[in-house]
N, C-alpha and C positions, 0 to 999 in steps of 0.2 A: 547567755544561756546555751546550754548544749543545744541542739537540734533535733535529737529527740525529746527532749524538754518543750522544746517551741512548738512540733507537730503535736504534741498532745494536748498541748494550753490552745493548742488551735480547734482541734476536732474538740476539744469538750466547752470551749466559748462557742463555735458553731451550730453545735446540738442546744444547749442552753437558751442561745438569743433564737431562736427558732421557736423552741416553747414559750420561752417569755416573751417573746413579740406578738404571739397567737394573741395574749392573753392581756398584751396592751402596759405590762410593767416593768420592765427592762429587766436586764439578769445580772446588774453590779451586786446586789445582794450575794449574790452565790459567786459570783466570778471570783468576789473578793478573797474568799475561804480558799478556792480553788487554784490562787495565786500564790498565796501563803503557803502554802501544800507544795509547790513546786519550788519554793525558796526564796521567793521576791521579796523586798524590802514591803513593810505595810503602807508605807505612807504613796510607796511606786504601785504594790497592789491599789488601793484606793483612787490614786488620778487615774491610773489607767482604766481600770473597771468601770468608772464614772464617762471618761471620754467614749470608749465603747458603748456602752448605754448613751449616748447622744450621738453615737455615729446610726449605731443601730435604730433607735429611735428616728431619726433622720430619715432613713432611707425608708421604713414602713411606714411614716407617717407622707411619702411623694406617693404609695400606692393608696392608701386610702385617700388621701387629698383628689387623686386622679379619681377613687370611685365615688369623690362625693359624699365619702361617710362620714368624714369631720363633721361634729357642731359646733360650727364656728360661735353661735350666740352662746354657747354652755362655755367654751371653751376660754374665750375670753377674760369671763370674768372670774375662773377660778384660776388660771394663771395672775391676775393679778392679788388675789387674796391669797393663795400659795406662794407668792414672794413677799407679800408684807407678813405672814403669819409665821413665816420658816425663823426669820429669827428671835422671834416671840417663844417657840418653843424649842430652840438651841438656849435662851436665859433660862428659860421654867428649868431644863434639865441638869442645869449647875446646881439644883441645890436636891433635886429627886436619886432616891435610890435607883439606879441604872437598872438590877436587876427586876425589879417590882415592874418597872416602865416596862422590859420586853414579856414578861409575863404576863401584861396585861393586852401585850401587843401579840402574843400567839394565841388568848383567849379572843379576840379581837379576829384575827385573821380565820380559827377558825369556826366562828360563828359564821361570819362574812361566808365562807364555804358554804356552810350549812344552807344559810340563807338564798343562794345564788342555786343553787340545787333542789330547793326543796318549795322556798316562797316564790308564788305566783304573782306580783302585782298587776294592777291595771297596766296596760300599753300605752305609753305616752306616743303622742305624735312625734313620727320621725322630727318635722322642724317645728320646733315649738319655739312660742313666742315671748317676744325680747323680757317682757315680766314672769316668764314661767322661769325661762332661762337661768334669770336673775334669781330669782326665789330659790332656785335648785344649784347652781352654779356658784354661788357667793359660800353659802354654808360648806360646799364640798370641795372648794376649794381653800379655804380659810383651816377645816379640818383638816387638810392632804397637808397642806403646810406647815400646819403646827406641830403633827404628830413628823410630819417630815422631821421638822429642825429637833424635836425631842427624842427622837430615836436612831435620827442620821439615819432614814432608808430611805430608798422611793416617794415620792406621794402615790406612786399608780396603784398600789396597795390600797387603799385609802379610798380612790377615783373609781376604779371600775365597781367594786358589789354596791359600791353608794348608788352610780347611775345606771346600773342593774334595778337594784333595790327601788330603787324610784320608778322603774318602766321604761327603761330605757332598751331600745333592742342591742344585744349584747356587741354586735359589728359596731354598732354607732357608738357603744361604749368602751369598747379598747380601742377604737380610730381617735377619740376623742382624748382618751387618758394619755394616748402615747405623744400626744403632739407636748402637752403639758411635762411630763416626762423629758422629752427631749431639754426642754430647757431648763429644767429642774436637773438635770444631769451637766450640763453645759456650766450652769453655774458653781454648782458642786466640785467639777473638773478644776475651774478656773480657782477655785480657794484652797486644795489640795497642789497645785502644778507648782505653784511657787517652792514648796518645802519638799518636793517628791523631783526624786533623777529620773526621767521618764528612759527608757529602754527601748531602744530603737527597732532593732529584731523582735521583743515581743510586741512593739505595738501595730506593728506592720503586719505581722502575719496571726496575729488574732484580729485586728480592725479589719482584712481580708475578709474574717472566718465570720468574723460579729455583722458586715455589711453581708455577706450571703444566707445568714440565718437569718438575720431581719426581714430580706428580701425575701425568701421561702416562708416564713413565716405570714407574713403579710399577704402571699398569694393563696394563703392557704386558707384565711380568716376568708378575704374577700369573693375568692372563685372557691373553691370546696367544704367549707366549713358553715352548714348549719346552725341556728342561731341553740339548740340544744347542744349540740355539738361542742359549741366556743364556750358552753357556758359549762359543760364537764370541763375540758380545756382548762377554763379560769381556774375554777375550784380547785383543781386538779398542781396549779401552780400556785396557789394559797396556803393548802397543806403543805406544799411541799417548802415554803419558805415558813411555815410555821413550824414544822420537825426541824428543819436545818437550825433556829432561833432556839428553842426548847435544847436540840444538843446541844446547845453553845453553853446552858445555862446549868446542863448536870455538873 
């Protein structure tokens, strides 16, 4: 890639993984568009986007782990129902109209907006117990993962206005999604790397770009960012992967 090529795929994965790590769902969704755009093979856009989303992932998920804002009991048990469900809903989608599924996945998203903006619920206990966990953490992560493997995005889509939606304070809810993320991305990488030429210059100097927006990102949720605050934030990056889905589908 040219090098003006490279610095721009840098500053705009940079700025990207900085919102989207606010907001706890990584920004392979949009990287991927914005790869394509600059010329990249789709199958080199897709591992790489994915691996960035697990570096990124990665490095925000060492600040919130450091403040303590993981739920490790939530967290758990929807990382393991998000790997048994992902490929449950990669078979459902072989036989589904693709278009109908993201239509129904931008209606989805933005409700979820609506909902994280607008509904109040009860405040759940920051740590809540191993049977609440379970009760809330199996379901949300079984959905993350099916609509995961049925739509090929993120689960963190899925994760955060769920444990919003449930009472969760919104810190504890993108520290929580992103951990799940990270290896929801890690895997994803690992099943794309084989058929994808990975690009050595782009991935070095966006994996730069993606580990210091993760990293601002993260200090932003944790030290500056208000729990209204994160939760415009979220929304805010809901819509915006909900228009970018919608354009795909004029």
């Amino acid at each position: 890639m040219l090098w003006l090529s490279l610095a721009l795929a840098a500053v705009v994965t940079f700025v990207l993984t900085t919102v989207f790590a606010m907001a706890g769902v990584g920004a392979a969704f949009v990287l991927i568009p914005v790869f394509l755009a600059f010329g990249i093979e789709l199958q080199t856009a897709m591992a790489t986007a994915l691996l960035l989303n697990a570096i990124a992932m990665a490095v925000a998920s060492v600040t919130f782990i450091r403040k303590g804002l993981v739920e490790w009991r939530l967290v758990a048990p929807m990382l393991v129902l998000a790997v048994l469900a992902s490929p449950v809903g990669v078979h459902v989608a072989q036989d589904l109209d693709h278009t109908v599924l993201l239509a129904l996945f931008v209606a989805f998203l933005v409700f979820a907006a609506l909902m994280i903006l607008f509904y109040r619920p009860k405040a759940r206990d920051d740590h809540t117990s191993t049977r609440n966990a379970l009760i809330l953490g199996l379901p949300v992560g079984a959905l993350a993962g099916f609509v995961g493997g049925l739509l090929g995005v993120g689960g963190g889509n899925i994760i955060v206005p769920a444990l919003i939606a449930a009472g969760l304070e919104p810190k504890r809810a993108s520290a929580s999604a992103s951990f799940v993320v990270l290896f929801a991305s890690l895997a994803g990488f690992l099943a794309h790397v084989g058929v994808a030429k990975i690009d050595s210059t782009l991935l070095v100097s966006t994996g730069l770009a993606s580990a210091t927006g993760a990293a601002l990102g993260a200090w932003l949720v944790s030290e500056k960012l208000g729990g209204d605050q994160l939760k415009r934030v979220i929304a805010l990056v809901l819509i915006a992967v909900a228009v970018k889905t919608a354009w795909g589908l004029v």
